[in-house]
VOTORTOR-122190 format. One record per residue: residue number from 1; x, y, z of N, C-alpha, C in turn. Coordinates in nm, 3 decimals, decimal comma. Layout:
# residues N
   k     n_X     n_Y     n_Z    ca_X    ca_Y    ca_Z     c_X     c_Y     c_Z
 NUM       X       Y       Z       X       Y       Z       X       Y       Z
...
***
This chain:
# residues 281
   k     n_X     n_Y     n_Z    ca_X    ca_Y    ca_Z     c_X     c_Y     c_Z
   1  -1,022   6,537   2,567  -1,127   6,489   2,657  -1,088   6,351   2,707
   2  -1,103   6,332   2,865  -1,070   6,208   2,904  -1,237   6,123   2,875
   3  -1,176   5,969   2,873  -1,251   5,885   2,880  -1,248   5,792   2,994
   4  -1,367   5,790   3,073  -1,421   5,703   3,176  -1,380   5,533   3,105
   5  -1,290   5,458   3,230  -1,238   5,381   3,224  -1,359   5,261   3,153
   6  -1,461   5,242   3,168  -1,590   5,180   3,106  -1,584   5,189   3,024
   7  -1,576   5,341   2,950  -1,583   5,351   2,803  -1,496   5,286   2,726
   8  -1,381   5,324   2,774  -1,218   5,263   2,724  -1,248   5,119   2,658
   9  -1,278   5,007   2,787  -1,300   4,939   2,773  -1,413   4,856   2,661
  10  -1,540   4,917   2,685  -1,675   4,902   2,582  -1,588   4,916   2,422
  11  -1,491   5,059   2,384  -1,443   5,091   2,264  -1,337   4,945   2,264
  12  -1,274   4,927   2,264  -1,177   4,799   2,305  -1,243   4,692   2,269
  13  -1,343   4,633   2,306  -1,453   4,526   2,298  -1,468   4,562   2,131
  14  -1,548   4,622   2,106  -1,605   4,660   1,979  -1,464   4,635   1,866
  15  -1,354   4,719   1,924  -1,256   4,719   1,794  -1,157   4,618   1,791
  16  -1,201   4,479   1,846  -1,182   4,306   1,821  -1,229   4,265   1,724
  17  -1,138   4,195   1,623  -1,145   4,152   1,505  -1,204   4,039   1,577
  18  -1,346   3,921   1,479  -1,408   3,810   1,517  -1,314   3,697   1,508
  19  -1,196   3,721   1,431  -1,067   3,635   1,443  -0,962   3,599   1,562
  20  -0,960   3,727   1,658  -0,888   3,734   1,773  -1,016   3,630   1,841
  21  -1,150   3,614   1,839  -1,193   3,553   1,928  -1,226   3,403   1,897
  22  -1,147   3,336   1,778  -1,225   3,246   1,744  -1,140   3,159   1,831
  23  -1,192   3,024   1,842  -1,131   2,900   1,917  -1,079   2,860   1,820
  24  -0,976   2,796   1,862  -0,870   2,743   1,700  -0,929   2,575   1,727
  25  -0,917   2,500   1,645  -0,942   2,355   1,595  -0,862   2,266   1,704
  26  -0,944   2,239   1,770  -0,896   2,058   1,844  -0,813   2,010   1,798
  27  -0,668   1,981   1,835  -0,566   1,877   1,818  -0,658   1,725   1,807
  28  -0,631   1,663   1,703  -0,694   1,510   1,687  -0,622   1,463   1,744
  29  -0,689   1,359   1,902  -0,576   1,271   1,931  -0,554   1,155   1,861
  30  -0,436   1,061   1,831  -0,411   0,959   1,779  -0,581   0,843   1,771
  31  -0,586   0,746   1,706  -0,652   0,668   1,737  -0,638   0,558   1,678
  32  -0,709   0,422   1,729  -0,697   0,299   1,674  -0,821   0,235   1,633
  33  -0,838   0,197   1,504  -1,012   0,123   1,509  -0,965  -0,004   1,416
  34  -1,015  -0,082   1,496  -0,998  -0,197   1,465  -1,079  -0,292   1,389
  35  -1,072  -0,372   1,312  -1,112  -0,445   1,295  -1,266  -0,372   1,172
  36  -1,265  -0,254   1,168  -1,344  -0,166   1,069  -1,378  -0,258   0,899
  37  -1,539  -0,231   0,896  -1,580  -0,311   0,752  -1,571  -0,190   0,713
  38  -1,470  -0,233   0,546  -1,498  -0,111   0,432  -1,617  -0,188   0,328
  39  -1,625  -0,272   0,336  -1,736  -0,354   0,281  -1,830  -0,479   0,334
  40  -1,942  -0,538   0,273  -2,041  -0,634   0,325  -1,957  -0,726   0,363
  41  -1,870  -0,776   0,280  -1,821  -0,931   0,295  -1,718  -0,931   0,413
  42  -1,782  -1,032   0,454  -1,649  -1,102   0,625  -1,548  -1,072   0,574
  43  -1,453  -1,030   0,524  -1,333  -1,031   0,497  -1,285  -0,905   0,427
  44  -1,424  -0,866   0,411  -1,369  -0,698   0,350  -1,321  -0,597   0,512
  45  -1,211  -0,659   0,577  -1,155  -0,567   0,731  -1,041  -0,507   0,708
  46  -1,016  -0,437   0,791  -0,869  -0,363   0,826  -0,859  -0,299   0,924
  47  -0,801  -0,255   0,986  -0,733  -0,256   1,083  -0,662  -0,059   1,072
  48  -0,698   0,017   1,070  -0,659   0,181   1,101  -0,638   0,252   1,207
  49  -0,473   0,275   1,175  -0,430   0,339   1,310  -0,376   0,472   1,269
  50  -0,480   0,589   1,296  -0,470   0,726   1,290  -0,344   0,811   1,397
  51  -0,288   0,871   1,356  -0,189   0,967   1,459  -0,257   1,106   1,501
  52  -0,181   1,152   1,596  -0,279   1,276   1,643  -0,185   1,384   1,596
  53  -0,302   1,447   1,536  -0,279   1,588   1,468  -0,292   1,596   1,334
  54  -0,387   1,477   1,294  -0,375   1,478   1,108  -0,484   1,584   1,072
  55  -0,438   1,580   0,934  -0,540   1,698   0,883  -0,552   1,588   0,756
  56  -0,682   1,644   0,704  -0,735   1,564   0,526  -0,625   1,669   0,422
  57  -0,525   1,728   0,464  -0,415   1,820   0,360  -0,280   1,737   0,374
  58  -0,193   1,715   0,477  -0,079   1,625   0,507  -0,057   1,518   0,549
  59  -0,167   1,467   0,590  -0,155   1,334   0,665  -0,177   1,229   0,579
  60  -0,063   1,172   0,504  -0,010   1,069   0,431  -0,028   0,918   0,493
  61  -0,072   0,840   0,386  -0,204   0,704   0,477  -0,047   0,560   0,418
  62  -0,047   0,503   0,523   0,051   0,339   0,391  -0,053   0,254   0,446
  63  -0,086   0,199   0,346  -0,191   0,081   0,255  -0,083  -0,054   0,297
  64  -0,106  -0,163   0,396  -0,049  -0,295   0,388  -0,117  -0,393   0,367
  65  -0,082  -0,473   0,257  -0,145  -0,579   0,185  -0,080  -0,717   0,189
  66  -0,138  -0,791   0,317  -0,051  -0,960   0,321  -0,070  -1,030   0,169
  67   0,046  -1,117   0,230   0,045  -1,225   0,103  -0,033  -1,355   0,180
  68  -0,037  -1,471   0,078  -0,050  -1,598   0,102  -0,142  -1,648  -0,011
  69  -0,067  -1,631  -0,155  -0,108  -1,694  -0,260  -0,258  -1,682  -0,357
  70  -0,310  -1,552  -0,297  -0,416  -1,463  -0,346  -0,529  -1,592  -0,269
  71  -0,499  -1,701  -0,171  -0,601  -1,775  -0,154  -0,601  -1,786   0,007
  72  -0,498  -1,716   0,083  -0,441  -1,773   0,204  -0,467  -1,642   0,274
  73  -0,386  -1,659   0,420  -0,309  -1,502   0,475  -0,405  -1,418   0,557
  74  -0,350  -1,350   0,595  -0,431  -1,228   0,727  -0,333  -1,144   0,724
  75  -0,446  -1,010   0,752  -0,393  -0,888   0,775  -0,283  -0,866   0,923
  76  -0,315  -0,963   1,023  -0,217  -1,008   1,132  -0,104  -1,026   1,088
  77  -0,029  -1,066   0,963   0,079  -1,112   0,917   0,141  -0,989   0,903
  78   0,117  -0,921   0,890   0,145  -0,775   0,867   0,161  -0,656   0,995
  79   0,107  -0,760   1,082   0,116  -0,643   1,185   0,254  -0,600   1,235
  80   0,368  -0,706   1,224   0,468  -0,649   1,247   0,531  -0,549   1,225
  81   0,489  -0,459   1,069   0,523  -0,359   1,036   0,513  -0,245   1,114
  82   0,349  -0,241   1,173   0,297  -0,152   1,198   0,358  -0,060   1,319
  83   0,427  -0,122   1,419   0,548  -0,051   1,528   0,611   0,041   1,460
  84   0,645  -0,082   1,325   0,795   0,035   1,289   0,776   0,141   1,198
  85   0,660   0,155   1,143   0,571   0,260   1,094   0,552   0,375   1,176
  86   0,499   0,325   1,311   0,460   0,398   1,374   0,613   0,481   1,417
  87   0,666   0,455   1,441   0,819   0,481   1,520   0,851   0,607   1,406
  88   0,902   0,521   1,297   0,946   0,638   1,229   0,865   0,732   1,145
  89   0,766   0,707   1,125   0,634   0,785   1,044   0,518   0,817   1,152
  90   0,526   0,870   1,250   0,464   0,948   1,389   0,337   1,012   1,296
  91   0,338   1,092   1,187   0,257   1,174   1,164   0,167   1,100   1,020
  92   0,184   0,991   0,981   0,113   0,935   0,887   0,012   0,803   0,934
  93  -0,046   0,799   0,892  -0,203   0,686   0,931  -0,115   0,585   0,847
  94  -0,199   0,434   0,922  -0,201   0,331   0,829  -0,290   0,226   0,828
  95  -0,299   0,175   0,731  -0,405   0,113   0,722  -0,366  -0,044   0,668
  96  -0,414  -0,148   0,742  -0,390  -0,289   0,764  -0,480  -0,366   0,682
  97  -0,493  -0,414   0,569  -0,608  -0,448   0,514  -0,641  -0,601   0,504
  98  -0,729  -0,672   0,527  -0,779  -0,842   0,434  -0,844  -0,799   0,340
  99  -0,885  -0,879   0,224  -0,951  -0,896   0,114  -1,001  -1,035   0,096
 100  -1,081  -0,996  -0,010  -1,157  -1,125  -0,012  -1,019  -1,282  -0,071
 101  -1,017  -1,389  -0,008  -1,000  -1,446  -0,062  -1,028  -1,564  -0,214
 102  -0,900  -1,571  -0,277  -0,956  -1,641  -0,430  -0,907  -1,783  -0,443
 103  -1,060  -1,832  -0,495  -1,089  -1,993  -0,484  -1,109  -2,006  -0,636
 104  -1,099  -2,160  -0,696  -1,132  -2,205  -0,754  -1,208  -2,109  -0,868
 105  -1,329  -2,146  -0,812  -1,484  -2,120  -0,836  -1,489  -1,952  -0,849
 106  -1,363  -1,875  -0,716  -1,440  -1,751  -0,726  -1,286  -1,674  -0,709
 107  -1,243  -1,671  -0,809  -1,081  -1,631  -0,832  -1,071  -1,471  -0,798
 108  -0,918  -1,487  -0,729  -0,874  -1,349  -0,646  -0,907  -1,196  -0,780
 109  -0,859  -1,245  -0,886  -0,899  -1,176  -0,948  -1,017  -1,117  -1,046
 110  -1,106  -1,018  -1,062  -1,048  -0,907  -1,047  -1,094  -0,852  -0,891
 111  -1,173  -0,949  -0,791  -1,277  -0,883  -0,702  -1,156  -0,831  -0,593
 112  -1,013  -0,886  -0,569  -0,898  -0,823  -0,473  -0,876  -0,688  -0,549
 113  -0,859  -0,690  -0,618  -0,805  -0,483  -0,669  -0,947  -0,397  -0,679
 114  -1,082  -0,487  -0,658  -1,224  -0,423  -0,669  -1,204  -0,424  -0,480
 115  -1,147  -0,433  -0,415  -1,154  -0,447  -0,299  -1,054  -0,372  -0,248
 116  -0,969  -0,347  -0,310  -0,877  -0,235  -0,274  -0,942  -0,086  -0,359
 117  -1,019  -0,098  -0,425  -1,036   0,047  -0,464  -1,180   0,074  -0,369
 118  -1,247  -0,040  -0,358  -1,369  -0,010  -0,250  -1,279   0,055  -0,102
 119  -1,182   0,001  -0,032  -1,156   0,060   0,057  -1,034   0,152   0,067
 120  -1,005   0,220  -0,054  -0,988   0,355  -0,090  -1,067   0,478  -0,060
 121  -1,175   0,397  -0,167  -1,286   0,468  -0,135  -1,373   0,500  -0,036
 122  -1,349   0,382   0,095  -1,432   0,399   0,222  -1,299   0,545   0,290
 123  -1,206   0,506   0,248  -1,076   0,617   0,321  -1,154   0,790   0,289
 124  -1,198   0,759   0,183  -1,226   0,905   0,107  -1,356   0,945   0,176
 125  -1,435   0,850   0,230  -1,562   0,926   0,227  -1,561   0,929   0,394
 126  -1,445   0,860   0,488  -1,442   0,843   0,611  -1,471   0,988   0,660
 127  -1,452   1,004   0,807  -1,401   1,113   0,893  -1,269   1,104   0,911
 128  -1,167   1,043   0,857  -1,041   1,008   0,935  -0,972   1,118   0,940
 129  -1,023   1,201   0,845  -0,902   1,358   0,827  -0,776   1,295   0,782
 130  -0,767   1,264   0,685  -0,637   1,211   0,593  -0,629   1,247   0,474
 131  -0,508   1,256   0,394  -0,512   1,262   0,243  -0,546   1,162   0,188
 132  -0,524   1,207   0,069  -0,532   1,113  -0,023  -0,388   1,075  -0,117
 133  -0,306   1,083  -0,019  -0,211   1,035  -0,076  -0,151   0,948   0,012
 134  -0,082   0,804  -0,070  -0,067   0,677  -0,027   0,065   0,631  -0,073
 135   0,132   0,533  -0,011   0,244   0,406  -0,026   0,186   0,317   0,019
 136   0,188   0,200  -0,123   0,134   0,061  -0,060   0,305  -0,023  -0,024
 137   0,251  -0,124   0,094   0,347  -0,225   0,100   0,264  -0,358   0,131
 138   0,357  -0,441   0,024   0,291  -0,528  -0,025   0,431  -0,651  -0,032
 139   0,326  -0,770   0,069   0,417  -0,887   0,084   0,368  -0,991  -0,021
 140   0,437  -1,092  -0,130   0,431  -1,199  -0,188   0,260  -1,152  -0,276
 141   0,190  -1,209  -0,269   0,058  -1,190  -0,362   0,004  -1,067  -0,306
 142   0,035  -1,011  -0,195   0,018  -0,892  -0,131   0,098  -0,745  -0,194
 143   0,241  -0,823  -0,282   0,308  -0,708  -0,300   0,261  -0,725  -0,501
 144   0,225  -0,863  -0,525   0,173  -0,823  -0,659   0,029  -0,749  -0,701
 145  -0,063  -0,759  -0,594  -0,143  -0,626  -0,597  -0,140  -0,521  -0,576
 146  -0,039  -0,514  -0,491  -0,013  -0,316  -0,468   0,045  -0,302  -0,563
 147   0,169  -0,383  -0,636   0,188  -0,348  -0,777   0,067  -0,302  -0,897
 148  -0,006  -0,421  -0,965  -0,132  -0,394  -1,018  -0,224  -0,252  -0,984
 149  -0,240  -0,225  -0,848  -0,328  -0,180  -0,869  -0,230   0,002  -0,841
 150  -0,125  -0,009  -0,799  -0,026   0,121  -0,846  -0,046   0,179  -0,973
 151   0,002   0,045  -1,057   0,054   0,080  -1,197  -0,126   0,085  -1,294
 152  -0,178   0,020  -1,261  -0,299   0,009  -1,372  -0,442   0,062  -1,342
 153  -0,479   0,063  -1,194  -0,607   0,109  -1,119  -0,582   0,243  -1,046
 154  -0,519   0,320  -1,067  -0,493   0,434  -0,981  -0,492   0,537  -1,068
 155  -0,579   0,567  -1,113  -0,570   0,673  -1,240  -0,561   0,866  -1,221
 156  -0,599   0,849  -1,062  -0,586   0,955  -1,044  -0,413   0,996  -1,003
 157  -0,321   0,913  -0,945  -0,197   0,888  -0,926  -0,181   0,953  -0,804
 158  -0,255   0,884  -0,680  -0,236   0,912  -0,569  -0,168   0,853  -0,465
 159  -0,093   0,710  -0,553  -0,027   0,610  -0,464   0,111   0,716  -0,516
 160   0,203   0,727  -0,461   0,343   0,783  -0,494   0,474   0,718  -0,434
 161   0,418   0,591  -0,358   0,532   0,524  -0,389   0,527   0,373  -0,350
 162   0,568   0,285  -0,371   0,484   0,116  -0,360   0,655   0,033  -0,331
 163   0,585  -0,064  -0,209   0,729  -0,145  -0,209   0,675  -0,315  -0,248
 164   0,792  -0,384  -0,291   0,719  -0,517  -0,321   0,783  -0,592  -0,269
 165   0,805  -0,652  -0,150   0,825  -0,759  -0,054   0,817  -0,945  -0,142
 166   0,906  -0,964  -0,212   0,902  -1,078  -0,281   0,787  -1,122  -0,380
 167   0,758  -0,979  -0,455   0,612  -1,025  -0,492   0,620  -1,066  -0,660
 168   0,514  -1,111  -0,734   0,529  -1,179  -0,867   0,479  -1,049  -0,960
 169   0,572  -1,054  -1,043   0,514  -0,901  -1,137   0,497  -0,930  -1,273
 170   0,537  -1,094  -1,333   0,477  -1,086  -1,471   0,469  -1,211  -1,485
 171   0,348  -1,265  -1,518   0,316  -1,393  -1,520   0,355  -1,441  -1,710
 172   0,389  -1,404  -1,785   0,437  -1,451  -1,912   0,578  -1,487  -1,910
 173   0,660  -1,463  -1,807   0,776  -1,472  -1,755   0,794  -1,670  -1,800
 174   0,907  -1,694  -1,881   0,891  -1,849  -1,877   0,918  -1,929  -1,761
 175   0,977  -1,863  -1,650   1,031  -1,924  -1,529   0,847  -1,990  -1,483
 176   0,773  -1,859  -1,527   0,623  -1,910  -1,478   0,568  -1,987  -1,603
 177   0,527  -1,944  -1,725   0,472  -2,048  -1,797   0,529  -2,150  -1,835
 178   0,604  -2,198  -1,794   0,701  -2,318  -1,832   0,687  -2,412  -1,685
 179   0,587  -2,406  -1,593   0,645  -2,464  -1,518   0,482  -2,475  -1,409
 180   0,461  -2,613  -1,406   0,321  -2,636  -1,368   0,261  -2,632  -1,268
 181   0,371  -2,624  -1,167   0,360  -2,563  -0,994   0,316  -2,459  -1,019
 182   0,352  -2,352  -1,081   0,313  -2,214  -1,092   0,186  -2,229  -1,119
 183   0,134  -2,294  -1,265   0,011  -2,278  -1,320  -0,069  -2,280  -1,216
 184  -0,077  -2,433  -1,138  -0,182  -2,451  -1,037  -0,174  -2,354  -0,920
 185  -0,065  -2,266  -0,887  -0,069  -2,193  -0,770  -0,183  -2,076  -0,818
 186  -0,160  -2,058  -0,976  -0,209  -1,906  -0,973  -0,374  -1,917  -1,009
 187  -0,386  -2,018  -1,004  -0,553  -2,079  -1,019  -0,607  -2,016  -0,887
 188  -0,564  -2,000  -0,790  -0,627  -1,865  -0,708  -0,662  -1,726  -0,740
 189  -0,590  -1,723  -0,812  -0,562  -1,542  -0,910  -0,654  -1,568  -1,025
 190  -0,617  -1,652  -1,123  -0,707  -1,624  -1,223  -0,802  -1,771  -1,292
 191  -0,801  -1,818  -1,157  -0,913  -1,936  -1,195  -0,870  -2,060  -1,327
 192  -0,927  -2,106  -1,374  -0,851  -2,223  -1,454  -0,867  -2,164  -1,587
 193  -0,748  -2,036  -1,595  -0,674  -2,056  -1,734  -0,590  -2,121  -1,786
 194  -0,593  -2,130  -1,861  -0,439  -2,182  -1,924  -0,361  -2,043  -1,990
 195  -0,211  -2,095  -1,958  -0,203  -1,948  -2,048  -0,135  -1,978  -2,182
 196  -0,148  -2,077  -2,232  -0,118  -2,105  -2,412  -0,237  -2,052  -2,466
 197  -0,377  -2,102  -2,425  -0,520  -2,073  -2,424  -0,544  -1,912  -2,381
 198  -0,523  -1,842  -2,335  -0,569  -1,740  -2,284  -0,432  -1,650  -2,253
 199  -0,344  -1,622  -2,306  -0,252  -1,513  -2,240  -0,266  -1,436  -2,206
 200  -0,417  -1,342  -2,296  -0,399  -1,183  -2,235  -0,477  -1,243  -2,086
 201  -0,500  -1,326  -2,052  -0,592  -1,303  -1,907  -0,400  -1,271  -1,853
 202  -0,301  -1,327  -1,868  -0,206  -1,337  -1,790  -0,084  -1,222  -1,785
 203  -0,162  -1,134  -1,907  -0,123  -1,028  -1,948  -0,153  -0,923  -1,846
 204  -0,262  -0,905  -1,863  -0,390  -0,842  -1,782  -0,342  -0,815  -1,597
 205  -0,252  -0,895  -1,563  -0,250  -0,940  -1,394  -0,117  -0,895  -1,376
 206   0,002  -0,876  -1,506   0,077  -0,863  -1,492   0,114  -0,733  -1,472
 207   0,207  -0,714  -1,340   0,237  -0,540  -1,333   0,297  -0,507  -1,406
 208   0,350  -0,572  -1,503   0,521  -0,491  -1,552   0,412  -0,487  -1,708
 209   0,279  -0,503  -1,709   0,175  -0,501  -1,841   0,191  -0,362  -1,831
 210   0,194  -0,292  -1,725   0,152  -0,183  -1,688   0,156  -0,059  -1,655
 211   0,347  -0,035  -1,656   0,415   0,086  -1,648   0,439   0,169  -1,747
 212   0,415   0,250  -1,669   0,436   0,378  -1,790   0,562   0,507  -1,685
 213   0,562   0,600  -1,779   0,649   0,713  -1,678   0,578   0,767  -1,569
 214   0,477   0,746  -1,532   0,383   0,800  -1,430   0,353   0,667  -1,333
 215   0,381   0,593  -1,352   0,453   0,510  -1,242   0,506   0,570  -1,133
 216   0,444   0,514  -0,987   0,517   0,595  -0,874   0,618   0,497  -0,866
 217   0,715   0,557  -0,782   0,865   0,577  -0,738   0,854   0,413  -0,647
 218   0,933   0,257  -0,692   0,899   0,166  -0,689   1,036   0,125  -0,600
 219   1,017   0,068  -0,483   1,105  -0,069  -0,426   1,109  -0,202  -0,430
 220   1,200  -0,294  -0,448   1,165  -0,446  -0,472   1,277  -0,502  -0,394
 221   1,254  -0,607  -0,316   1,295  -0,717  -0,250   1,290  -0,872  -0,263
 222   1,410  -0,889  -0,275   1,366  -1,091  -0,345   1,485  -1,154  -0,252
 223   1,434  -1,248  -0,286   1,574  -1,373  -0,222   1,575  -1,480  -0,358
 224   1,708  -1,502  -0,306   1,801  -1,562  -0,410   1,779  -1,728  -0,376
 225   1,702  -1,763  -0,265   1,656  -1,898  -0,299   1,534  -1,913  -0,225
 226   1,440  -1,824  -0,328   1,328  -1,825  -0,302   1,245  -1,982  -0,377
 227   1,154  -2,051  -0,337   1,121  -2,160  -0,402   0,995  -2,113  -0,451
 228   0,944  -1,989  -0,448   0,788  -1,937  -0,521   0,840  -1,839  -0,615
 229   0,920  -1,741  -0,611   0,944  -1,655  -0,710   1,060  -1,625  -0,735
 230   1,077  -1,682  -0,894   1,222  -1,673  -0,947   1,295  -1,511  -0,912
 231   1,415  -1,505  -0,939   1,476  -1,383  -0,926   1,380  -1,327  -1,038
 232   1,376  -1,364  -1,148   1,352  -1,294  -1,308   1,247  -1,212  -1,251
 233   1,168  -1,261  -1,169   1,015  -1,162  -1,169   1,067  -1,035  -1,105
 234   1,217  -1,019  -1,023   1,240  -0,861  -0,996   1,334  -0,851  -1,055
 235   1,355  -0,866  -1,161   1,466  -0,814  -1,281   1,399  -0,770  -1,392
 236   1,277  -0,891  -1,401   1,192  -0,792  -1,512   1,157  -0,670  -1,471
 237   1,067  -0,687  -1,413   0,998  -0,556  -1,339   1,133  -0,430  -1,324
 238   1,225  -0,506  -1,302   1,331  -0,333  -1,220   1,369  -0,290  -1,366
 239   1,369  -0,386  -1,532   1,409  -0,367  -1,636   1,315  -0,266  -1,715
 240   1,163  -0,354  -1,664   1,110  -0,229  -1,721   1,074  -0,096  -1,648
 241   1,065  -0,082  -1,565   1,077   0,038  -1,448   1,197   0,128  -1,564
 242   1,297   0,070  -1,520   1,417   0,184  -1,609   1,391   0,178  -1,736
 243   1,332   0,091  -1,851   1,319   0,142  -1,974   1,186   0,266  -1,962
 244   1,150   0,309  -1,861   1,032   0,387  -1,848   1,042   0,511  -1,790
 245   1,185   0,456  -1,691   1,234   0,598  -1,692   1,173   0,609  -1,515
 246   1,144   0,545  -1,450   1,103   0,509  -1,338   1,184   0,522  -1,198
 247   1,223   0,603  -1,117   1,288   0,570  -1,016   1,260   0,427  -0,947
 248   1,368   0,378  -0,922   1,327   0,223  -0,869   1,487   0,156  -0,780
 249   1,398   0,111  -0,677   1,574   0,028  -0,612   1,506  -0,127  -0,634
 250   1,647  -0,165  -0,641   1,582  -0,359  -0,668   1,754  -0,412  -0,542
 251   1,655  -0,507  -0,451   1,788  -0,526  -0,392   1,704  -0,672  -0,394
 252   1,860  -0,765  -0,432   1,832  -0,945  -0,408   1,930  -0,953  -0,264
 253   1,878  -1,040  -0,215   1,914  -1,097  -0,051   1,958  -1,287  -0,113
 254   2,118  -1,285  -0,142   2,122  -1,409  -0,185   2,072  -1,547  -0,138
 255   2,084  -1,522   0,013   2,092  -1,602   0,094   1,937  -1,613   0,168
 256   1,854  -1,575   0,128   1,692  -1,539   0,143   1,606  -1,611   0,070
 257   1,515  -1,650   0,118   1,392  -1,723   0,081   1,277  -1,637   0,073
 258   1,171  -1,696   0,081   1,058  -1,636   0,028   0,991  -1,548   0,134
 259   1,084  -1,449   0,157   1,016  -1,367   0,317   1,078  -1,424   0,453
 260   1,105  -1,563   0,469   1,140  -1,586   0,595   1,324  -1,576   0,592
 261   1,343  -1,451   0,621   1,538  -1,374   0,633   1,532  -1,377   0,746
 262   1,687  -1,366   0,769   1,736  -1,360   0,875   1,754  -1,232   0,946
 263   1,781  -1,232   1,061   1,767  -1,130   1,134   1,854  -1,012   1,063
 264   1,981  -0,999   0,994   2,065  -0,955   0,960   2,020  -0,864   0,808
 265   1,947  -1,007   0,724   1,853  -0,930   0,581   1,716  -0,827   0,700
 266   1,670  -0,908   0,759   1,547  -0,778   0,823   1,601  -0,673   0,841
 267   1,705  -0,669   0,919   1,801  -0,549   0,954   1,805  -0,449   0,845
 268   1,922  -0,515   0,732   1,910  -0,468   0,642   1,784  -0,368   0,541
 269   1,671  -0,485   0,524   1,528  -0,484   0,476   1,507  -0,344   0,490
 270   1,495  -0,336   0,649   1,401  -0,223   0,659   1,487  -0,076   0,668
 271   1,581  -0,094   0,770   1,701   0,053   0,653   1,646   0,092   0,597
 272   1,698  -0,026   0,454   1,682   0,039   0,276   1,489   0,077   0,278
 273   1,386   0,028   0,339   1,312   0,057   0,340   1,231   0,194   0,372
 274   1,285   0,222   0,483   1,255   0,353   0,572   1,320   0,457   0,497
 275   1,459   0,416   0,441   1,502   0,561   0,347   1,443   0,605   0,245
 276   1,340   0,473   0,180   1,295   0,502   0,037   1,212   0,578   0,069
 277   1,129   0,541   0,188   1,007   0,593   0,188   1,014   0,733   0,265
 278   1,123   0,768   0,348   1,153   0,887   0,361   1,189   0,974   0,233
 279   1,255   0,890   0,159   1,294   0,975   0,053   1,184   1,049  -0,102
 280   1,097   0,924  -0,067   0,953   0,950  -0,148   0,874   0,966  -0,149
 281   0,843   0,935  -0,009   0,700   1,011   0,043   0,704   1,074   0,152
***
């Protein structure tokens, strides 16, 4: 029996799976939001620049944390990165952060790593459509909190890989307690201890307090005439990394100071940088 071309059609209609008709999901275009509070305080900002096409399953976030002595600094200091992020990491978000600064009276520590897990946590509860998986990079007091809060505040182990841009990783180090410039610098960090008087506070701050084998996959950068941080603070740290069993690169820049290299170490810098982080995250 033939069928009238209507019918054909009507049967056809009907025997469409509700899958052939669904609209598939909006491409996210890229975006930029600026200047975004993850918290009350003036200084709880950052700066998030989303790529288009993330999903909350692959889209891998890097966390940048300036330095300037846990008392100083802007998330602007940092922006230079953010090009070259963008360039070679097209498909990962990042996120530019300030924190509260630490005074005297109202020391960086512990309310800077309470300020990095608050705007973790604003990441998690956002719309951004991102994972939850992270690389912090972290310059000078910038790269000793992404340390800290890698190794000791991350319990779920969602950071997987952290770089440290000249940063201080163990304050029991004698280059530091032996030496009274230091003391008074770190009176931003942990307010007026002493550390003959109080070690575990200095214990406590220290990253290398804090590795274990579940430690993510670690980079370190120093200069060899740095006038804030001895070499020792990335020799300890790269010493205990490997007694732990830790993947870790440690590169000294002889001829380097405290972040301000030459065009030739930048060169260098970021290379070795971009491979790690290709290679680890």
């Amino acid at each position: 029996m033939k069928l009238s071309l209507p019918v054909m059609l009507l049967l056809l209609n009907f025997g469409c799976n509700d899958s052939d008709t669904e609209t598939p999901d909006p491409i996210l275009p890229a975006q930029e939001l600026l200047n975004v509070s993850y918290g009350q305080d003036a200084e709880q900002k950052m700066d998030v620049y989303l790529p288009q096409g993330r999903t909350d399953e692959t889209t891998k976030t890097f966390i940048l944390v300036h330095g300037g002595g846990w008392s100083g600094g802007s998330r602007t200091d940092f922006n230079y990165v953010v090009p070259l992020l963008k360039a070679q990491f097209p498909n990962h978000a990042i996120v530019n952060i300030d924190y509260r600064l630490g005074t005297m009276q109202s020391p960086g520590f512990p309310k800077q790593i309470q300020d990095i897990e608050m705007m973790i946590s604003f990441l998690k509860n956002s719309d951004y459509n991102i994972s939850d998986q992270y690389a912090f990079i972290g310059a000078s007091a910038g790269a000793h909190l992404s340390l800290l809060y890698s190794y000791h505040f991350d319990p779920l182990h969602e950071v997987q890989a952290v770089c440290s841009i000249v940063g201080p990783t163990d304050f029991t180090d004698p280059a530091y307690t032996g030496n009274p410039l230091f003391q008074y610098g770190l009176m931003a960090l942990v307010g007026n201890a002493n550390y003959s008087l109080n070690p575990e506070v200095f214990i406590e701050v220290s990253p290398t307090s804090h590795i274990s084998p579940q430690s993510p996959p670690t980079i370190m950068f120093y200069g060899g005439q740095d006038p804030l941080i001895p070499i020792s603070q990335g020799t300890r740290l790269r010493d205990k990394l490997e007694n732990a069993g830790v993947y870790n690169e440690f590169y000294l820049y002889s001829d380097g100071g405290h972040g301000n290299w030459n065009l030739q170490i930048m060169a260098d810098f970021q290379q070795k940088l971009i491979a790690f982080l290709k290679s680890k995250f």
